[in-house]
VOPAGU-2260 file (C-alpha; in pm, 1 decimal, decimal comma):
REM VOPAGU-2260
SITE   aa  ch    i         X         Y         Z
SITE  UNK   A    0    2679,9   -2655,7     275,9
SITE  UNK   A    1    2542,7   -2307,6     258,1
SITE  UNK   A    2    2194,4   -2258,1     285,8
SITE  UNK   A    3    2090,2   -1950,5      -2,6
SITE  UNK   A    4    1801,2   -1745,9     176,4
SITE  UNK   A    5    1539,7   -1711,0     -75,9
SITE  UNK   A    6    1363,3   -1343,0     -52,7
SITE  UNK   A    7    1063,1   -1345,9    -213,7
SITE  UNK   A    8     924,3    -988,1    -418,7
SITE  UNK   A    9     589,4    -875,2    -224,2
SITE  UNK   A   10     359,0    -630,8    -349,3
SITE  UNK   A   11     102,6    -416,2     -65,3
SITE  UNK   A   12    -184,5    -262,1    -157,6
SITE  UNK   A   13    -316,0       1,3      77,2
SITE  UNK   A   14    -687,8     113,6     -11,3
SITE  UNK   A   15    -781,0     379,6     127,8
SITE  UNK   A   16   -1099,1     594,8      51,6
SITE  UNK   A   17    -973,9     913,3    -177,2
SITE  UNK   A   18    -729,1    1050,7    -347,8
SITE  UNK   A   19    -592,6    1290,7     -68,0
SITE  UNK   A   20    -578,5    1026,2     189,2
SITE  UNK   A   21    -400,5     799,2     -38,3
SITE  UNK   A   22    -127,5    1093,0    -101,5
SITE  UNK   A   23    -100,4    1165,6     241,2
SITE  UNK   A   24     -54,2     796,9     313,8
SITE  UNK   A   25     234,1     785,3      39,4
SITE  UNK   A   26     436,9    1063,8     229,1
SITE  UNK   A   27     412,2     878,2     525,9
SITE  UNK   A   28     532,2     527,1     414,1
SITE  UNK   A   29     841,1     724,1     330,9
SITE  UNK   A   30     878,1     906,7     684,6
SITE  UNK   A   31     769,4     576,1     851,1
SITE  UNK   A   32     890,7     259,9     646,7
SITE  UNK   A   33    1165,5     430,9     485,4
SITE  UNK   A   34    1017,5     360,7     130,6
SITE  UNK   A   35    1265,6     496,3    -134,5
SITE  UNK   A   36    1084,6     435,5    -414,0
SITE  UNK   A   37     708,5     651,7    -462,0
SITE  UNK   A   38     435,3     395,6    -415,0
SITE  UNK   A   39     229,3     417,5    -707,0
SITE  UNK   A   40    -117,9     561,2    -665,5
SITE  UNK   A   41    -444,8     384,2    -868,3
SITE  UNK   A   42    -797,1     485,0    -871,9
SITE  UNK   A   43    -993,2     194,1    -823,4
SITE  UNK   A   44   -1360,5     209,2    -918,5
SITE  UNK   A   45   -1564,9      -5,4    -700,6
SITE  UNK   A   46   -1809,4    -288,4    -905,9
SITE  UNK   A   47   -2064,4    -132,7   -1075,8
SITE  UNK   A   48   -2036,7     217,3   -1021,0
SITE  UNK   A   49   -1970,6     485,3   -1265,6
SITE  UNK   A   50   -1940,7     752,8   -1000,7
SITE  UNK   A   51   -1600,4     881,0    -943,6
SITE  UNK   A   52   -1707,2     962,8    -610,6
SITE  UNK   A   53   -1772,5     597,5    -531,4
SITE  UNK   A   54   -1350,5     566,0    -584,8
SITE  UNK   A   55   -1114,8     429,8    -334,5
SITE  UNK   A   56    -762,9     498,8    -448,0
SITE  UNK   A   57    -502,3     230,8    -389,2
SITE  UNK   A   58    -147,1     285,6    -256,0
SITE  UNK   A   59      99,9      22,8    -427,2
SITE  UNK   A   60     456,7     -70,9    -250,3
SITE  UNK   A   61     665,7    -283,4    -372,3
SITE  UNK   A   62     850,3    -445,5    -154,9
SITE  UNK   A   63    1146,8    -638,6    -309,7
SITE  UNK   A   64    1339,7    -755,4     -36,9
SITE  UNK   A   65    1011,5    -816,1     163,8
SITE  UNK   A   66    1149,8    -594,9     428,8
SITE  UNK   A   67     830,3    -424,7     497,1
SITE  UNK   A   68     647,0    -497,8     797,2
SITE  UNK   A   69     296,8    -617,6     719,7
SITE  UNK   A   70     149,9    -545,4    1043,3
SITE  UNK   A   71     266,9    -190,1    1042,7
SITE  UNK   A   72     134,5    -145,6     741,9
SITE  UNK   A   73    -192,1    -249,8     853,3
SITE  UNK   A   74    -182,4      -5,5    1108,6
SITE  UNK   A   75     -84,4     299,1     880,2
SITE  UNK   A   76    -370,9     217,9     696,1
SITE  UNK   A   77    -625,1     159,6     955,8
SITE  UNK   A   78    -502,6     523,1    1098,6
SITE  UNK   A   79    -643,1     647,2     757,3
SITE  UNK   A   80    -995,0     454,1     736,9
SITE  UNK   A   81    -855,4     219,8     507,2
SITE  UNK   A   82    -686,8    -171,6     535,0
SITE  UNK   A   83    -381,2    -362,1     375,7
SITE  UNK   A   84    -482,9    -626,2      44,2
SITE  UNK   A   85    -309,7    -959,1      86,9
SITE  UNK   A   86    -201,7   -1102,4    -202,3
């Protein structure tokens, strides 16, 4: 009997603190991970403030095989002043 392995769809969320860096970070998931598709890039307001100054911007790979390694991901982010959501 054949064991199916069972890959389960993972989403990361990089925040990182503005728009730039979170562009920047984009072009290098691609050079580094070998992301194909373009992460998608959110503004995130933080609680309570209307400021758009007071944005981080998120960085959101999906990751449907789950191929992408989370600790390097953590570390691209970190090199950026930012960190890696679980969810």
């Amino acid at each position: 009997m054949s064991e199916a392995r069972h890959v389960r769809h993972v989403r990361h969320v990089l925040v990182l603190p503005d728009r730039d860096t979170a562009e920047e970070v984009a072009e290098a998931l691609a050079e580094r991970f070998g992301v194909a598709e373009e992460p998608q890039l959110v503004r995130d307001a933080l609680a309570g403030e209307d400021d758009a100054e007071d944005a981080q911007w998120l960085v959101v790979v999906e990751d449907p095989d789950g191929v992408y390694d989370p600790a390097g991901l953590d570390r691209l982010a970190a090199e950026y002043e930012g960190w890696r959501e679980a969810e």
